[in-house]
PDB file of N, CA, C and O in Angstrom:
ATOM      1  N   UNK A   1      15.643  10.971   9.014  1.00  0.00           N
ATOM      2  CA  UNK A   1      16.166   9.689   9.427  1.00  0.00           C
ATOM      3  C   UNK A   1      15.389   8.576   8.726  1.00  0.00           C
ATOM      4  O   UNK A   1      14.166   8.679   8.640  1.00  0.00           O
ATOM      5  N   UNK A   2      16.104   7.391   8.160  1.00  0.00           N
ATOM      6  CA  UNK A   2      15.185   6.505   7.263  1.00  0.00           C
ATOM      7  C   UNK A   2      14.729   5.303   8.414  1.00  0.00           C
ATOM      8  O   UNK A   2      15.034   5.626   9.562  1.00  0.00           O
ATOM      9  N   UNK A   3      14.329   4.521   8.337  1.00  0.00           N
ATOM     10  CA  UNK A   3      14.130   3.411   8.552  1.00  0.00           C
ATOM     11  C   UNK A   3      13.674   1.901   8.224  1.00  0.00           C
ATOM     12  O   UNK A   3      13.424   1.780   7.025  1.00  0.00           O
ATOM     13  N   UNK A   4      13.557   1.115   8.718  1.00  0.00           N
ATOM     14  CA  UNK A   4      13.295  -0.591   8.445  1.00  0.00           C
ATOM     15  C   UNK A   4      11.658  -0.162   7.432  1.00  0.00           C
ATOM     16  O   UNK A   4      10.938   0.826   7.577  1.00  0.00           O
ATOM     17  N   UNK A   5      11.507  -1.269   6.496  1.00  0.00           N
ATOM     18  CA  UNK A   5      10.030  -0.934   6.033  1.00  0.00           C
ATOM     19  C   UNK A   5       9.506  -0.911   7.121  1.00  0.00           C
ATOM     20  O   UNK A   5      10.147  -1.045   8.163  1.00  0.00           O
ATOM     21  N   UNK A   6       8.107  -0.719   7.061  1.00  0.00           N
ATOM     22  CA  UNK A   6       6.947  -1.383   7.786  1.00  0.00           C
ATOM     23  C   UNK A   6       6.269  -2.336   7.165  1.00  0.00           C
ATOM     24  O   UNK A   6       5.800  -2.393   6.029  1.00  0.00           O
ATOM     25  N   UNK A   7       6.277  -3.170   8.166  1.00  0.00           N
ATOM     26  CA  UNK A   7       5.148  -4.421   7.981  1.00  0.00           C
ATOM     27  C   UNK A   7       3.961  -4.479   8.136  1.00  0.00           C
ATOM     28  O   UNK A   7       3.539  -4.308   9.279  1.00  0.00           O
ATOM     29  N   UNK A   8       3.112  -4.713   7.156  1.00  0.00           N
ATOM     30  CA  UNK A   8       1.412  -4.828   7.056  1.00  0.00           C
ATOM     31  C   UNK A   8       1.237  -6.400   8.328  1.00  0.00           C
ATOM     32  O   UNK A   8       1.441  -7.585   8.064  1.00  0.00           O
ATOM     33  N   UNK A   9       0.994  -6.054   9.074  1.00  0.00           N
ATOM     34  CA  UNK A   9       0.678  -7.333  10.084  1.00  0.00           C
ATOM     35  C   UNK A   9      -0.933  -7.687   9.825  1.00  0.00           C
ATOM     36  O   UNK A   9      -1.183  -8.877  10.019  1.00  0.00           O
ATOM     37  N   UNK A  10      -1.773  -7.078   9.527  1.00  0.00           N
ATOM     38  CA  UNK A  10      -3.019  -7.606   8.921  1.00  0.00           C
ATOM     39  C   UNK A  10      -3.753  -7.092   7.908  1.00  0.00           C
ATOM     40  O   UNK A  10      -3.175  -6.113   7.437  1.00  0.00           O
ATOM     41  N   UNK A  11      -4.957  -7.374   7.276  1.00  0.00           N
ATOM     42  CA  UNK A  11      -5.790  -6.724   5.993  1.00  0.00           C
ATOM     43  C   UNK A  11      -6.701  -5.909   6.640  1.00  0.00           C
ATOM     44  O   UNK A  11      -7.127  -4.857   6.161  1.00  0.00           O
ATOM     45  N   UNK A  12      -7.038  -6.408   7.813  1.00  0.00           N
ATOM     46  CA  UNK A  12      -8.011  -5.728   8.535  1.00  0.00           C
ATOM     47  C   UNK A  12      -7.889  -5.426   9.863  1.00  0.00           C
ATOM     48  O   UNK A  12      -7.066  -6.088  10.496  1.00  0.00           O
ATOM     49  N   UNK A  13      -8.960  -3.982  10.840  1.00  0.00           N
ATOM     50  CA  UNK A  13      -7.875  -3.218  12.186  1.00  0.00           C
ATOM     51  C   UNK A  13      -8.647  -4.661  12.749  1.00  0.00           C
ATOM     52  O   UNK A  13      -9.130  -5.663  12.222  1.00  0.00           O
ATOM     53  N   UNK A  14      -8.455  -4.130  14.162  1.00  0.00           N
ATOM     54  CA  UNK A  14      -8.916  -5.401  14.998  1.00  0.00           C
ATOM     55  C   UNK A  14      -9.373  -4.683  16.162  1.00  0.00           C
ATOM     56  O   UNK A  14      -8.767  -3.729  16.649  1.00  0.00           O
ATOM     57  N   UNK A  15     -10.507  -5.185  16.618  1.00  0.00           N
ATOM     58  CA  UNK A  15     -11.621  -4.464  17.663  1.00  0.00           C
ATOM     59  C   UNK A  15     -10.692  -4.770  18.964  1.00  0.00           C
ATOM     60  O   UNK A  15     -10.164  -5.882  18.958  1.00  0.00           O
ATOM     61  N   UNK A  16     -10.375  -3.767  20.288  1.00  0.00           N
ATOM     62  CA  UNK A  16      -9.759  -3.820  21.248  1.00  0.00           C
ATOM     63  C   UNK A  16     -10.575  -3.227  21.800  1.00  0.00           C
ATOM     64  O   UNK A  16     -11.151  -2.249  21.325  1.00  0.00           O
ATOM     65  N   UNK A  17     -10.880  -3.968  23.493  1.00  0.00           N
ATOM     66  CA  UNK A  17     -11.553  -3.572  24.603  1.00  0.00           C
ATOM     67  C   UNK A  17     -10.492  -2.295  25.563  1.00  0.00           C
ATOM     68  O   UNK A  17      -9.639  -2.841  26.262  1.00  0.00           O
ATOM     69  N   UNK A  18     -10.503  -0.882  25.619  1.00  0.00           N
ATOM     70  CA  UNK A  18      -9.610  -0.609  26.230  1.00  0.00           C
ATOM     71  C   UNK A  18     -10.301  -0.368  27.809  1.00  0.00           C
ATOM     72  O   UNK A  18     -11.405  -0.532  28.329  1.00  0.00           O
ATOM     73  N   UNK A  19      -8.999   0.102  28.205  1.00  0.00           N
ATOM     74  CA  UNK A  19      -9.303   0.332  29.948  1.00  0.00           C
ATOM     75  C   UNK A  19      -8.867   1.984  30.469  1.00  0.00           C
ATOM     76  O   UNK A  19      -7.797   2.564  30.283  1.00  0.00           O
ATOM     77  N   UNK A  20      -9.880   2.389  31.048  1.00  0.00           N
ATOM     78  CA  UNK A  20      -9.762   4.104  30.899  1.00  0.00           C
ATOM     79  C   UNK A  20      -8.292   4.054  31.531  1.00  0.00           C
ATOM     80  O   UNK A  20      -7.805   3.090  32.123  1.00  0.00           O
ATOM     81  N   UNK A  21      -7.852   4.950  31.352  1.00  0.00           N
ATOM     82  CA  UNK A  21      -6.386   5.056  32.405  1.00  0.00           C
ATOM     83  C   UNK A  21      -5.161   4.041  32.176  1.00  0.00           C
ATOM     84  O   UNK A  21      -4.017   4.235  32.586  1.00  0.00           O
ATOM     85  N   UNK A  22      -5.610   2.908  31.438  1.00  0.00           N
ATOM     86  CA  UNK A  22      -4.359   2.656  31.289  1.00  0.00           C
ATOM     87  C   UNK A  22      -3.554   2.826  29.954  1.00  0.00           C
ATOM     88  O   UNK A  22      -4.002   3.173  28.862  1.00  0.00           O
ATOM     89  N   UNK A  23      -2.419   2.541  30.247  1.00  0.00           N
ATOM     90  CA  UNK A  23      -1.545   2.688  28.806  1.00  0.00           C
ATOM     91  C   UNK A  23      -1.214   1.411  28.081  1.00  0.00           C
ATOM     92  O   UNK A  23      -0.907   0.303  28.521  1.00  0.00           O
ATOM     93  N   UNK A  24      -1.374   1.913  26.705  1.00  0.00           N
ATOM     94  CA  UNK A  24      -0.818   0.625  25.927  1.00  0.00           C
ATOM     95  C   UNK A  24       0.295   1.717  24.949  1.00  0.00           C
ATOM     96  O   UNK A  24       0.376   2.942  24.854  1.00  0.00           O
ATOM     97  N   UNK A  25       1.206   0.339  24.198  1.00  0.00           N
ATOM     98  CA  UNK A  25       1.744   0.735  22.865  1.00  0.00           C
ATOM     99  C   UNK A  25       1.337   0.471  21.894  1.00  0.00           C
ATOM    100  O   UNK A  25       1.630  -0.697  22.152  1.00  0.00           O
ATOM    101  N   UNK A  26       0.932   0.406  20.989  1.00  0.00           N
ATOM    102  CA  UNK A  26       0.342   0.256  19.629  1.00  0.00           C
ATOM    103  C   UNK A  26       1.665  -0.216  18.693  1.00  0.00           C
ATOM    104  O   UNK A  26       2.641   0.519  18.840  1.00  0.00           O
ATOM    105  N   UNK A  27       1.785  -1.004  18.032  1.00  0.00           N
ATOM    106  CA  UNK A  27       3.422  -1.582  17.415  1.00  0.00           C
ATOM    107  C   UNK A  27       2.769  -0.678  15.765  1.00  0.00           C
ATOM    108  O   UNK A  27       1.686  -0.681  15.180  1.00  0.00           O
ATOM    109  N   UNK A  28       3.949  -0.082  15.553  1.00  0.00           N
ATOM    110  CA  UNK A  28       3.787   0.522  14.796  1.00  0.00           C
ATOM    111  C   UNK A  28       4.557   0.309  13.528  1.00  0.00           C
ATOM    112  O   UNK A  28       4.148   0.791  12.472  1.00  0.00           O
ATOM    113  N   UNK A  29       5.836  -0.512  13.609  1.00  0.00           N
ATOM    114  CA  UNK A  29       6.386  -1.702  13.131  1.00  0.00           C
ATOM    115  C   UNK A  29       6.180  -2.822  12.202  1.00  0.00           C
ATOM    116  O   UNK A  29       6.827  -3.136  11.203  1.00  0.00           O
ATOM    117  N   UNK A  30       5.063  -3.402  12.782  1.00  0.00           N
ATOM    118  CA  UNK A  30       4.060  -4.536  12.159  1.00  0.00           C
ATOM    119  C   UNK A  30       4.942  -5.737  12.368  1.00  0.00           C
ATOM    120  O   UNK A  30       4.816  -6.706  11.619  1.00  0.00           O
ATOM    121  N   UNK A  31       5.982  -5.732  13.512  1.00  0.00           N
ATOM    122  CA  UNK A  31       6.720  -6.978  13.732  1.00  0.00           C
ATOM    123  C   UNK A  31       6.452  -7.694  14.599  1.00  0.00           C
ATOM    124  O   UNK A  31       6.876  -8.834  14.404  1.00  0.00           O
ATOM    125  N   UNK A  32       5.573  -7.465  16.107  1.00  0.00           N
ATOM    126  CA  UNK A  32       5.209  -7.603  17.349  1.00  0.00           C
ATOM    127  C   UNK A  32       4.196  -8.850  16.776  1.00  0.00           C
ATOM    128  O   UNK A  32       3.159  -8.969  16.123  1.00  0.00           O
ATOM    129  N   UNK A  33       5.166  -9.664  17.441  1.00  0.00           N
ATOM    130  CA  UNK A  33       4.361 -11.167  17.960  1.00  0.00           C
ATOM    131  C   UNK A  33       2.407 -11.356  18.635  1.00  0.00           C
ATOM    132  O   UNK A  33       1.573 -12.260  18.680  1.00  0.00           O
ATOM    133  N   UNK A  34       2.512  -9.441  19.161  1.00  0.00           N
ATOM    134  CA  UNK A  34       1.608  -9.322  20.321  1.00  0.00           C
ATOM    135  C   UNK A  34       0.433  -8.272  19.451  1.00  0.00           C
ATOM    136  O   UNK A  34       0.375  -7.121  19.884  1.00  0.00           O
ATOM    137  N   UNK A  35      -0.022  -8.445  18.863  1.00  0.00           N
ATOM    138  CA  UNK A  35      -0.254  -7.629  17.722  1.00  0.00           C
ATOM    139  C   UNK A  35      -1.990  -7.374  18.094  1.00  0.00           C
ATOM    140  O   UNK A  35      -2.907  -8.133  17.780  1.00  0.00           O
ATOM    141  N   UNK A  36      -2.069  -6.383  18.672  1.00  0.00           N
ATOM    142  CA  UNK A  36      -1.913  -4.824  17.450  1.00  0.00           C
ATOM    143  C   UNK A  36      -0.738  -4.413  18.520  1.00  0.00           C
ATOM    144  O   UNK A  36       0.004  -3.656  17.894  1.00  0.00           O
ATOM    145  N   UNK A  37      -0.202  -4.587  19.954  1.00  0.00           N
ATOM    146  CA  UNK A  37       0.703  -4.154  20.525  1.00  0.00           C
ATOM    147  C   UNK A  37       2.208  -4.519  20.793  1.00  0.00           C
ATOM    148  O   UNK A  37       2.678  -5.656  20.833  1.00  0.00           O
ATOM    149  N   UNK A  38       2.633  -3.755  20.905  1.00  0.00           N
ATOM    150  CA  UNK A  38       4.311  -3.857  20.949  1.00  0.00           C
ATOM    151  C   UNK A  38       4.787  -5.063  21.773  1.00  0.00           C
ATOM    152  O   UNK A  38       4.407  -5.320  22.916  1.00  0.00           O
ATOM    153  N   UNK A  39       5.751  -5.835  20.977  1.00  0.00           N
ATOM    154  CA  UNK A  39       6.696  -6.423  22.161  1.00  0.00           C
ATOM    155  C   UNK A  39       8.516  -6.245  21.848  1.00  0.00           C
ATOM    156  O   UNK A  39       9.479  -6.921  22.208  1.00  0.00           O
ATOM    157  N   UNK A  40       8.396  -5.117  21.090  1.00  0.00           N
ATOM    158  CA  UNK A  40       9.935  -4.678  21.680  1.00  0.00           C
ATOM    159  C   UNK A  40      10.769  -5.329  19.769  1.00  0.00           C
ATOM    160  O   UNK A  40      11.958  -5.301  19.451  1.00  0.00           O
ATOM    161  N   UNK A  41       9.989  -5.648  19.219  1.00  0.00           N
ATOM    162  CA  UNK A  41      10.508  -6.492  18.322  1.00  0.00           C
ATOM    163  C   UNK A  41      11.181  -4.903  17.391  1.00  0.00           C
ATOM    164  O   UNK A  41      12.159  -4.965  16.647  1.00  0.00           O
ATOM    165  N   UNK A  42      10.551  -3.855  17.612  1.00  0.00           N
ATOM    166  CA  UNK A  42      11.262  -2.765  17.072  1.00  0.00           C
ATOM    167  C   UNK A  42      12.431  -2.459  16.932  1.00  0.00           C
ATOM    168  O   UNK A  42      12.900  -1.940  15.919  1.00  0.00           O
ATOM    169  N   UNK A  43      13.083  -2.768  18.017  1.00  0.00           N
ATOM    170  CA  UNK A  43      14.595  -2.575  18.863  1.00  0.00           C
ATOM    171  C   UNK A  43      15.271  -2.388  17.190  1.00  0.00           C
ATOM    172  O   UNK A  43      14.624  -3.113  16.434  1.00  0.00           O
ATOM    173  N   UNK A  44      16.278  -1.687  16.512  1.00  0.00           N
ATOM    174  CA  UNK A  44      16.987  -1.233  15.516  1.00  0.00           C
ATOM    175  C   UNK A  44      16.641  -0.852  14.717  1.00  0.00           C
ATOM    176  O   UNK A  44      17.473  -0.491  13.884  1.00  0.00           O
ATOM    177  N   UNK A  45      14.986  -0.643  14.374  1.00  0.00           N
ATOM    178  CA  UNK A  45      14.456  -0.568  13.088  1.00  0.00           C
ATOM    179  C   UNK A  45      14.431   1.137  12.941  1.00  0.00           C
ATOM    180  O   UNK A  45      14.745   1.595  11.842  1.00  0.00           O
ATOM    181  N   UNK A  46      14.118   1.930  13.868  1.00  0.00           N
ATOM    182  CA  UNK A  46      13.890   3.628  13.671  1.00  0.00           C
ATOM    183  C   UNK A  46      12.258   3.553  13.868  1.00  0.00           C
ATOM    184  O   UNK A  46      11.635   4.589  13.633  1.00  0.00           O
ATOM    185  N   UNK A  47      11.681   2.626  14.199  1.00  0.00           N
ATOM    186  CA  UNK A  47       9.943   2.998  14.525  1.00  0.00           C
ATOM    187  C   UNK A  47      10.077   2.355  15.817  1.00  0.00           C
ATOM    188  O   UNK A  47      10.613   1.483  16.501  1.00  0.00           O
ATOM    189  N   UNK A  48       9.392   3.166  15.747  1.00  0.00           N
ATOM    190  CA  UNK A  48       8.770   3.420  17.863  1.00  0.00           C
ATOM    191  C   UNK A  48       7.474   2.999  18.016  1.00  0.00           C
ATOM    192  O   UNK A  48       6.811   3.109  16.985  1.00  0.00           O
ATOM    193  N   UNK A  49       6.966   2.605  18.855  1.00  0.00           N
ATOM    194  CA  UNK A  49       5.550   1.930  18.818  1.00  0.00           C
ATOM    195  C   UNK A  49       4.925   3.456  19.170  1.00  0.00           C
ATOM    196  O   UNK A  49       5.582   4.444  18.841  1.00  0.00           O
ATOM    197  N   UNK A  50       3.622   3.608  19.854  1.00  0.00           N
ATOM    198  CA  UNK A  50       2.711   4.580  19.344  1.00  0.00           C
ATOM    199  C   UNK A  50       1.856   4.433  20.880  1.00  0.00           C
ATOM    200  O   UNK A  50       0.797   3.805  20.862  1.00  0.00           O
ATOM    201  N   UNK A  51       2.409   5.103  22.358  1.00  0.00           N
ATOM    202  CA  UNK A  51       1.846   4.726  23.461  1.00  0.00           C
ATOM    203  C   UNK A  51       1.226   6.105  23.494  1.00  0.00           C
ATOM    204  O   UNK A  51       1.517   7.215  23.049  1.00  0.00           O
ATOM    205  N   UNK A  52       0.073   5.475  24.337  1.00  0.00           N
ATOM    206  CA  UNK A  52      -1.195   5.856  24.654  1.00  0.00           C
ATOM    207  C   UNK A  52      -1.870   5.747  25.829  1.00  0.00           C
ATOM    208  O   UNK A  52      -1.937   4.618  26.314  1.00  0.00           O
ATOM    209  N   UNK A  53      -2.283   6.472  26.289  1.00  0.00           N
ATOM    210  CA  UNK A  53      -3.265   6.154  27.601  1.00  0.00           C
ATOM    211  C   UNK A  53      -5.148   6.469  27.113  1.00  0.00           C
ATOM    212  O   UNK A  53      -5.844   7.410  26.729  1.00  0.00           O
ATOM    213  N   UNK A  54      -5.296   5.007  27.442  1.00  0.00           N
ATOM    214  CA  UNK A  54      -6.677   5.212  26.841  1.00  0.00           C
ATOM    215  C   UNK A  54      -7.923   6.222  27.754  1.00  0.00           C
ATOM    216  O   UNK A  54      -8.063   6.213  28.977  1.00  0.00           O
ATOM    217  N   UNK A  55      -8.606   6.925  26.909  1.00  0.00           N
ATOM    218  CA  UNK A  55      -9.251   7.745  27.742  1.00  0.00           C
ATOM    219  C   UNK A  55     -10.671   7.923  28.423  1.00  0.00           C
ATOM    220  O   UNK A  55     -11.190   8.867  29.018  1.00  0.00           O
ATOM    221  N   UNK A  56     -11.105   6.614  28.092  1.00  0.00           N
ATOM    222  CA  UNK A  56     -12.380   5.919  28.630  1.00  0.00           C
ATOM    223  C   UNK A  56     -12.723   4.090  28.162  1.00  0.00           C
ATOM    224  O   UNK A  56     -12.772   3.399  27.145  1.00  0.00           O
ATOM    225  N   UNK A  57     -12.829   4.000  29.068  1.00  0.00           N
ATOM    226  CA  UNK A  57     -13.409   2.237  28.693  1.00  0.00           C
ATOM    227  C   UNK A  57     -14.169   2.000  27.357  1.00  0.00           C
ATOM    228  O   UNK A  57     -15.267   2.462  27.049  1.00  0.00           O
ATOM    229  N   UNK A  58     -13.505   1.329  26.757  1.00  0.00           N
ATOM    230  CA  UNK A  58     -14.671   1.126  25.717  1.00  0.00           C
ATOM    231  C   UNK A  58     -14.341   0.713  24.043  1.00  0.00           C
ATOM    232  O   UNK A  58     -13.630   1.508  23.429  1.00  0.00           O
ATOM    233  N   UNK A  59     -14.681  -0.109  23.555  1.00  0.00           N
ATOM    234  CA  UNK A  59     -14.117  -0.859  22.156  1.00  0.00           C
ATOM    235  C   UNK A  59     -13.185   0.469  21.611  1.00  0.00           C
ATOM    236  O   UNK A  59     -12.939   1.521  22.202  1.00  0.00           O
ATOM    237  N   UNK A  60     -12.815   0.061  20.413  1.00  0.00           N
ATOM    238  CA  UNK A  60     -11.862   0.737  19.879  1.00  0.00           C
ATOM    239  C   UNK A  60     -11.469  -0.118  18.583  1.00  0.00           C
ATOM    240  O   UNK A  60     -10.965  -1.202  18.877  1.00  0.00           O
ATOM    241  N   UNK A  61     -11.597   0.155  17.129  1.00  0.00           N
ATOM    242  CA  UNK A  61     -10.519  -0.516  15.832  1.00  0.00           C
ATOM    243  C   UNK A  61      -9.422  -0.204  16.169  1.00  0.00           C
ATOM    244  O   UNK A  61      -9.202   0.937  16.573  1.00  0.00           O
ATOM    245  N   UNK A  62      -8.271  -1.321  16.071  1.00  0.00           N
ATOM    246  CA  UNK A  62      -6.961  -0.543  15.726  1.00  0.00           C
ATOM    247  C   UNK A  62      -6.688  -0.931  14.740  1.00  0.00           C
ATOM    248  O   UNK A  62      -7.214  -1.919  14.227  1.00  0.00           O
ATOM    249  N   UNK A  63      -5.694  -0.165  14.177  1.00  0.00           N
ATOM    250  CA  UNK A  63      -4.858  -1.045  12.611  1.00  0.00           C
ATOM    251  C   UNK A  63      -3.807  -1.480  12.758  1.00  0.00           C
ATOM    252  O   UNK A  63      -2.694  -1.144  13.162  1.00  0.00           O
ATOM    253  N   UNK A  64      -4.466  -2.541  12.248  1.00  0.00           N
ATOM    254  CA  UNK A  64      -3.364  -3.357  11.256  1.00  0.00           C
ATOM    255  C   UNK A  64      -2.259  -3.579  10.402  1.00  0.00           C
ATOM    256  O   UNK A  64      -1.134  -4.074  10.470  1.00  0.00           O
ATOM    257  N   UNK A  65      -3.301  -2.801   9.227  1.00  0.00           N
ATOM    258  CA  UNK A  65      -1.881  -2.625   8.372  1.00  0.00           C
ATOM    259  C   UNK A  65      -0.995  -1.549   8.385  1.00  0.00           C
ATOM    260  O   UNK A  65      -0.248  -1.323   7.432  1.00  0.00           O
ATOM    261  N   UNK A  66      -1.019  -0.952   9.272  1.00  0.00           N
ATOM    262  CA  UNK A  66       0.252   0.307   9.768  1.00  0.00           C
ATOM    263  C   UNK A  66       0.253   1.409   8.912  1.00  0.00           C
ATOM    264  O   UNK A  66       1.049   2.307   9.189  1.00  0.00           O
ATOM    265  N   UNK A  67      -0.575   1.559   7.780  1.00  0.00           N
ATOM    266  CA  UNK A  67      -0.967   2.612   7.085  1.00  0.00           C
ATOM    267  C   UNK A  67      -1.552   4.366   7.512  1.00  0.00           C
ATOM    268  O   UNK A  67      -1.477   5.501   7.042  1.00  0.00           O
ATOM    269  N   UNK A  68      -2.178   3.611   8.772  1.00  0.00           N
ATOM    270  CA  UNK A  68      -3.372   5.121   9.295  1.00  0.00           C
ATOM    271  C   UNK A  68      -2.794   6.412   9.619  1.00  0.00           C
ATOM    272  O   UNK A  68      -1.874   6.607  10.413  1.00  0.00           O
ATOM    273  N   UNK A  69      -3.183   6.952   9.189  1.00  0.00           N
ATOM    274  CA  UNK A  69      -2.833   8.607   9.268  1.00  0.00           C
ATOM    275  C   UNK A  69      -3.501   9.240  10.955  1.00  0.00           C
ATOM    276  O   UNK A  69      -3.624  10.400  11.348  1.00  0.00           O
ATOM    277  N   UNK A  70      -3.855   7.796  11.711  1.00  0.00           N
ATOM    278  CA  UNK A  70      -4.768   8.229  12.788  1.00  0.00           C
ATOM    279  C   UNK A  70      -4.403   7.571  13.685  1.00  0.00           C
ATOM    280  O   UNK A  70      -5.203   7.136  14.513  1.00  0.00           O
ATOM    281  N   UNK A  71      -2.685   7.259  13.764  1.00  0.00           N
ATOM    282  CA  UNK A  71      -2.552   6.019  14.804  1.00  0.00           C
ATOM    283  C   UNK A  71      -2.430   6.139  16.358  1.00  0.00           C
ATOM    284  O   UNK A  71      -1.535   6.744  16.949  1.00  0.00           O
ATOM    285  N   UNK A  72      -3.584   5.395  16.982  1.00  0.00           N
ATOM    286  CA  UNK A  72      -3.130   4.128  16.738  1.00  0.00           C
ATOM    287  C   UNK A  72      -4.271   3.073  15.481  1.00  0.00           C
ATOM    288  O   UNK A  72      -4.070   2.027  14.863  1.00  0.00           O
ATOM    289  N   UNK A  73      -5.348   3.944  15.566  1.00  0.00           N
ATOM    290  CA  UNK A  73      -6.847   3.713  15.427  1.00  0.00           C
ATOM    291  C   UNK A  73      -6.879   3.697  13.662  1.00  0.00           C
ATOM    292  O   UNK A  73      -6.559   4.593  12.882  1.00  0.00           O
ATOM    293  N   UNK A  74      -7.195   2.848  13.497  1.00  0.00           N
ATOM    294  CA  UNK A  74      -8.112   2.809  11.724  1.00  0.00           C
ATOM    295  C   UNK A  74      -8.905   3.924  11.577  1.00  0.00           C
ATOM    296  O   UNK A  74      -9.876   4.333  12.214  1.00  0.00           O
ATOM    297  N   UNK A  75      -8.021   4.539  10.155  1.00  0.00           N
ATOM    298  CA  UNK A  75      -8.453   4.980   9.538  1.00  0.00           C
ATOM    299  C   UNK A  75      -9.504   4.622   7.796  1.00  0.00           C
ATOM    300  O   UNK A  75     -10.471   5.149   7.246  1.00  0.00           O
ATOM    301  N   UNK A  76      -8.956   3.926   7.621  1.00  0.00           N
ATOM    302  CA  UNK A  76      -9.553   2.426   6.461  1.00  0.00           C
ATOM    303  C   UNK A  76      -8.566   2.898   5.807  1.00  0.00           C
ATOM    304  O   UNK A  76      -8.879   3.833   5.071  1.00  0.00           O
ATOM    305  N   UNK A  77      -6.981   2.464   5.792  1.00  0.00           N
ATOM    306  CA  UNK A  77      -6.249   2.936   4.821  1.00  0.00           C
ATOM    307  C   UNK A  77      -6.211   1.176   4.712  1.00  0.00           C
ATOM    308  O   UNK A  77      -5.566   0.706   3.776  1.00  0.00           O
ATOM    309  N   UNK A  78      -6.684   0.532   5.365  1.00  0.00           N
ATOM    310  CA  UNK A  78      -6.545  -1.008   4.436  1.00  0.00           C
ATOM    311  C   UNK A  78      -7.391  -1.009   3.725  1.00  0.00           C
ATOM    312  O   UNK A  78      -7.906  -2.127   3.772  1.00  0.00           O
ATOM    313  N   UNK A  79      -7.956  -0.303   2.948  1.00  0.00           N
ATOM    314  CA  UNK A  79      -9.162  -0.481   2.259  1.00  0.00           C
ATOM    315  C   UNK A  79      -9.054   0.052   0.965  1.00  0.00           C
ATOM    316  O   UNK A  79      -9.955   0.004   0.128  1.00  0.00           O
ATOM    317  N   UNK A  80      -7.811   0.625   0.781  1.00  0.00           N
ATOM    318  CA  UNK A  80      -7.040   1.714  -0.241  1.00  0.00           C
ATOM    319  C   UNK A  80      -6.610   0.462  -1.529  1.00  0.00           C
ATOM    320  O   UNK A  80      -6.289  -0.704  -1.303  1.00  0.00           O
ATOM    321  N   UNK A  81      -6.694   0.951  -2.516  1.00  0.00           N
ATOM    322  CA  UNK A  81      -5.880  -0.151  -3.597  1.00  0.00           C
ATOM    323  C   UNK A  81      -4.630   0.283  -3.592  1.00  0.00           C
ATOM    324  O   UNK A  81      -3.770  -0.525  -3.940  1.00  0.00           O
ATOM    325  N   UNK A  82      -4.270   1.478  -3.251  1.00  0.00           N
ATOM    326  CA  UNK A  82      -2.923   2.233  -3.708  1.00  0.00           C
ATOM    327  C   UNK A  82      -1.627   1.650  -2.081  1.00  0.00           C
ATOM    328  O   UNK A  82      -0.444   1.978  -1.983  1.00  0.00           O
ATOM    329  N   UNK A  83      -2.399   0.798  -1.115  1.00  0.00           N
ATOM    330  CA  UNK A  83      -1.786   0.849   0.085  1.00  0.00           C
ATOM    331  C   UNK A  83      -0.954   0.150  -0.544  1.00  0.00           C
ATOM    332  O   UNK A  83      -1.342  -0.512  -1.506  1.00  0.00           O
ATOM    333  N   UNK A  84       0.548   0.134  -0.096  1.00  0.00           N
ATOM    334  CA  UNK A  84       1.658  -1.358  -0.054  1.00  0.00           C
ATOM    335  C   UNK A  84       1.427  -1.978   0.838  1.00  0.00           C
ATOM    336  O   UNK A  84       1.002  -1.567   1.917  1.00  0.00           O
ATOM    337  N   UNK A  85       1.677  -3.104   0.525  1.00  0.00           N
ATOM    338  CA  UNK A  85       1.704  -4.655   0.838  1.00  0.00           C
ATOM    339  C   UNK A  85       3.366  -4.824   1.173  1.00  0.00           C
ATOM    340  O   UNK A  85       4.171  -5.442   0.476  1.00  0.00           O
ATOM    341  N   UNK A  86       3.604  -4.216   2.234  1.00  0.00           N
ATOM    342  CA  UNK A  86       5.133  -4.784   2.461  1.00  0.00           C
ATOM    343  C   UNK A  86       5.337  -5.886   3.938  1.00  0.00           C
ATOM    344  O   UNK A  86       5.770  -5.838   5.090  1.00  0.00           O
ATOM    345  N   UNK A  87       4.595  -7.003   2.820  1.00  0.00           N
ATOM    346  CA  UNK A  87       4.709  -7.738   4.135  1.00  0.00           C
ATOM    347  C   UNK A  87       6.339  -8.730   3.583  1.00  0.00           C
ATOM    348  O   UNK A  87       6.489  -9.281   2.492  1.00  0.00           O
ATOM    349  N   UNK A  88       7.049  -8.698   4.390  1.00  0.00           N
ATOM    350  CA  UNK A  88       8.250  -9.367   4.825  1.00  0.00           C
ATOM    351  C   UNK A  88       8.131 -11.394   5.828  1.00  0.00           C
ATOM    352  O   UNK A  88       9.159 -11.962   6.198  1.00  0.00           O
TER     353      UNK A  88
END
């Protein structure tokens, strides 16, 4: 199944405080207003955000540029020369 590009929403992940037990989505998209998390802006594209229940309190990178082979979490694929830049 194909889908919408993805959008690089930043160059770099961004440090998040999580909360044991609860759930987030991770926008996986790179369209979410609410960024690094989903607000639904997915709706037709074929990407699904990336939910999670975090499993202890405590910082966390996420990414940004929607590249990571580890999502929701940075992997340093913004750090790649070979990454695309499909920002829209």
């Amino acid at each position: 199944m194909s889908h919408s590009p993805i959008h690089r929403a930043g160059n770099a992940p961004v440090e998040i405080d999580l909360v044991e037990g609860q759930t987030y989505a991770w926008c996986a998209c790179g369209r979410s207003n609410t960024q690094p998390f989903c607000d639904g802006s997915h709706q037709g594209t074929g990407i699904d955000p990336v939910v999670f229940e975090a499993e202890r309190s405590g910082k966390v990178w996420l990414c940004m540029c929607k590249q990571t082979s580890t999502p929701p979490l940075c992997d340093g694929s913004h750090r790649k020369q070979n990454v695309k830049h499909n920002v829209e």
